[in-house]
N, C-alpha and C positions, 0 to 999 in steps of 0.2 A: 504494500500500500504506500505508496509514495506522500512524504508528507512535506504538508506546506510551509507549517513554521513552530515554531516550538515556545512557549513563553508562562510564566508564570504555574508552572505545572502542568499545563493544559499541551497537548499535541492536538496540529489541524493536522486531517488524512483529505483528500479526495482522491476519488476512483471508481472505474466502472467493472460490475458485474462482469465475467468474461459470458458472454455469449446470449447479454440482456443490453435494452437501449434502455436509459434512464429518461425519461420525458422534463423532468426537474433538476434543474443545476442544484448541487448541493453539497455539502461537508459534514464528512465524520470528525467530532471533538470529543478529544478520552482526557478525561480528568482522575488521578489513581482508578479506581473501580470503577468511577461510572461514564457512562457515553451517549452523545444524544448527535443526531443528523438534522440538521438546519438548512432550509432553502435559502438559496443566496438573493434573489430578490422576487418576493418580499424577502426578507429577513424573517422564517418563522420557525419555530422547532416542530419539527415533522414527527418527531419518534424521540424515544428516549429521555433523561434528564439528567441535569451536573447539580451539585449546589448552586444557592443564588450566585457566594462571590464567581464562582466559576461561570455561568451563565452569564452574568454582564460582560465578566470580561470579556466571553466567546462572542457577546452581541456587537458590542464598541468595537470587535476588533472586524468581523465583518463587515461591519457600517464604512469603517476606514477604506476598506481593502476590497469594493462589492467589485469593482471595475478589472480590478487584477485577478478576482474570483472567479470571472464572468467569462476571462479572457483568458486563465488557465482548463476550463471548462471546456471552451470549444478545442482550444489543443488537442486536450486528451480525446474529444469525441473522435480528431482526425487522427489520433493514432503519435501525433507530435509528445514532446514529453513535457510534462509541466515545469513552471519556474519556482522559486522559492518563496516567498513573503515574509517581508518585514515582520518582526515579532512586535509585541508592544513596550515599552521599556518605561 
């Protein structure tokens, strides 16, 4: 699973299914034990949950980063490989 950035405990993953088309742009974020998948625009949690502090943090950093999310997205969909993303500091 190729991951986008790494920051305050939290890992972003995006990635596709092998052998499924994903209709929703979107990102895996693992927080120690737990993990939740967020649509990139809107910004909504699909599946899963973090804690709050983790949750905001996963939300703000999206928010930042929707354009580079968007644009790592179509890469991967052509087979291109993704770039990395700014963490939050």
């Amino acid at each position: 699973m190729p991951e986008l950035a790494r920051f305050f405990g939290l890992i972003v993953r995006m990635f596709l299914e092998s052998g499924t088309r994903h209709h929703l742009p979107h990102i895996h974020v693992y927080f120690q034990d737990a993990a939740a998948v967020y649509g990139i625009e809107p910004i909504v949690l699909l599946s899963g949950s973090l804690p709050r502090r983790a949750q905001r943090l996963a939300e703000a950093w999206i928010e930042l980063h929707q354009d580079e999310l968007s644009s790592n997205w179509r890469r991967m969909e052509v087979g291109e490989p993704i770039q990395k993303i700014a963490p939050l500091r």
